[in-house]
C-alpha positions as CSV (number, residue, x, y, z in Angstrom):
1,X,128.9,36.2,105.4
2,X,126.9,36.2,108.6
3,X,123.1,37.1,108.9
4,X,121.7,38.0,112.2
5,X,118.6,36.1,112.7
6,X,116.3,35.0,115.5
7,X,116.2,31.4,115.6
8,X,113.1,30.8,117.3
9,X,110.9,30.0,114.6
10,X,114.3,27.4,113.4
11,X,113.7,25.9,116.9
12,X,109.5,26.0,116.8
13,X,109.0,24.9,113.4
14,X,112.2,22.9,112.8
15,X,115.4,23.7,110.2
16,X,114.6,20.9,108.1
17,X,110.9,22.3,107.4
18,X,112.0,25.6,107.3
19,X,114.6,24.9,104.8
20,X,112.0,22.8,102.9
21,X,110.2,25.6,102.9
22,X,112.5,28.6,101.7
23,X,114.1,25.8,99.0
24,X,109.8,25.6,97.7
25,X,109.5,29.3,97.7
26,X,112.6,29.6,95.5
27,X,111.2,27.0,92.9
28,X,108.1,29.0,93.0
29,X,109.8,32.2,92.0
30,X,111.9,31.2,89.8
31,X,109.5,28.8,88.0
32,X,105.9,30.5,88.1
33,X,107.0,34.5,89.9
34,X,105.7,36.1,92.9
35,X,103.9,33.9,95.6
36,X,100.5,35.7,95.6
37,X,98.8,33.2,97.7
38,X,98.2,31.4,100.9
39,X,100.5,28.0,99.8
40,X,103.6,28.3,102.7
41,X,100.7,30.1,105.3
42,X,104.0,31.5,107.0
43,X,102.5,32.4,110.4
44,X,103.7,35.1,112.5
45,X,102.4,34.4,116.3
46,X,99.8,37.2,116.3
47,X,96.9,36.7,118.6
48,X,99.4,34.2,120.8
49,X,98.6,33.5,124.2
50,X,100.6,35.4,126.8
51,X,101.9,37.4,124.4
52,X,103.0,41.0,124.7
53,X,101.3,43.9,123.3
């Protein structure tokens, strides 16, 4: 099954970190629920320099 994705945050932040990452949030959810804080501080490029609107 294919997923469209963009891969620039793969490419920015790395597919080993990013995989870290997702493979932590899973634990999380199935161990303690919802993440309802700041712990993975998933950034979205607001406020980025040169940026477009």
């Amino acid at each position: 099954m294919k997923v469209p994705v963009s891969v620039r945050r793969l490419d920015r932040d790395g597919r080993a970190l990013i995989a870290l990452k997702f493979m932590l949030a899973e634990l999380h959810l199935a161990a303690l629920g919802p993440i309802r804080h700041s712990l993975f501080n998933y950034r979205f490029g607001h406020g980025k320099i040169g940026s477009r609107g």
